[in-house]
C-alpha positions as CSV (number, residue, x, y, z in Angstrom):
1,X,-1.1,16.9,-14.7
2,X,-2.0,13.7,-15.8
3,X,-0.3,10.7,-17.8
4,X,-1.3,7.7,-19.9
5,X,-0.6,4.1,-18.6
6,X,-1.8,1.0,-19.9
7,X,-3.3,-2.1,-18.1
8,X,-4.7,-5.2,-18.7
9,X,-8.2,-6.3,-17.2
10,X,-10.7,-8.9,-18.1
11,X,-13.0,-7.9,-21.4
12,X,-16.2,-8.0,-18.8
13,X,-14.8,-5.6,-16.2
14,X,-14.1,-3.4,-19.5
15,X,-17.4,-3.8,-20.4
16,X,-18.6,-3.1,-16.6
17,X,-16.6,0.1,-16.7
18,X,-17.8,1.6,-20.0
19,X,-21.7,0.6,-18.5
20,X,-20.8,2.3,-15.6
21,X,-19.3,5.2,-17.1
22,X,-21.8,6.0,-19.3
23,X,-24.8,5.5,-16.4
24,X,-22.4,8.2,-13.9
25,X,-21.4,10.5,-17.0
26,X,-17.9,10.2,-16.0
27,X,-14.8,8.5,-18.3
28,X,-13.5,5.5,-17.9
29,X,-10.3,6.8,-17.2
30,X,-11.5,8.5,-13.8
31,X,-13.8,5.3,-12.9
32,X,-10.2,3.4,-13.0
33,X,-7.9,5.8,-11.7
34,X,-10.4,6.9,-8.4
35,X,-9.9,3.4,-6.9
36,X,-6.1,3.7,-7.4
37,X,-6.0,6.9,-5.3
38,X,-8.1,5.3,-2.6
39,X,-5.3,2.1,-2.6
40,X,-2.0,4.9,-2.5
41,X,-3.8,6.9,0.0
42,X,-4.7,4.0,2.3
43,X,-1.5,2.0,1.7
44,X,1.7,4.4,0.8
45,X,2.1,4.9,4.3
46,X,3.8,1.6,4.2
47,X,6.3,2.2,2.3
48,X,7.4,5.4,3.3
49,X,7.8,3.8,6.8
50,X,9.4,1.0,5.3
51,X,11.9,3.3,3.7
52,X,12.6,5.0,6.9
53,X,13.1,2.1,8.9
54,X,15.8,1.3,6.5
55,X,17.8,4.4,6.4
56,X,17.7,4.1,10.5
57,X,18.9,0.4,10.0
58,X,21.8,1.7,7.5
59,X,22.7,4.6,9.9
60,X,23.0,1.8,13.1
61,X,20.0,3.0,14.8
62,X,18.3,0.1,15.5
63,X,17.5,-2.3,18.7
64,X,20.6,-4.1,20.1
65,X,20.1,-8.2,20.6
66,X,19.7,-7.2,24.9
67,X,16.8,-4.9,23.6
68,X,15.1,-7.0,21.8
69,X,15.2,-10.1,23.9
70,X,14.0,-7.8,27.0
71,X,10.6,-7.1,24.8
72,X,10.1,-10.7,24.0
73,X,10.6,-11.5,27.6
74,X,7.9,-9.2,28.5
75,X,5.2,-10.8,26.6
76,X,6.1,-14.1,25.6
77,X,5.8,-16.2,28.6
78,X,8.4,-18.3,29.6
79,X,7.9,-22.0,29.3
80,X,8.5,-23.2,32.5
């Protein structure tokens, strides 16, 4: 199932696109939307881990002040 949305771009990149779609035989409505599945593939990740993070912070499960400071103290060196 598909849906209409509108966007804005510069009059050359439309004209780019409709070259381009004509030269591949392809709309271009697919030319626009491949390159939007490629960014959600590669980059949803972040949000759903983002969203997670936050339920664990709302549900108390995240690293008490002791915890943390033990991790910097690993790799931060001190400055003496």
């Amino acid at each position: 199932m598909s849906t209409t949305m509108t966007i804005r771009i510069d009059e050359e990149i439309k004209n780019q696109l409709g070259k381009l779609a004509e030269s591949s035989n392809c709309s271009k409505s697919f030319l626009a939307a491949e390159p939007i599945k490629t960014y959600i593939a590669l980059n949803g990740w972040q949000m759903q881990e983002i969203e997670t993070a936050l339920v664990e912070a709302d549900s108390g499960q995240f690293a008490s002040d002791e915890e943390v400071h033990a991790v910097i103290e690993k790799w931060v060196p001190s400055e003496n």
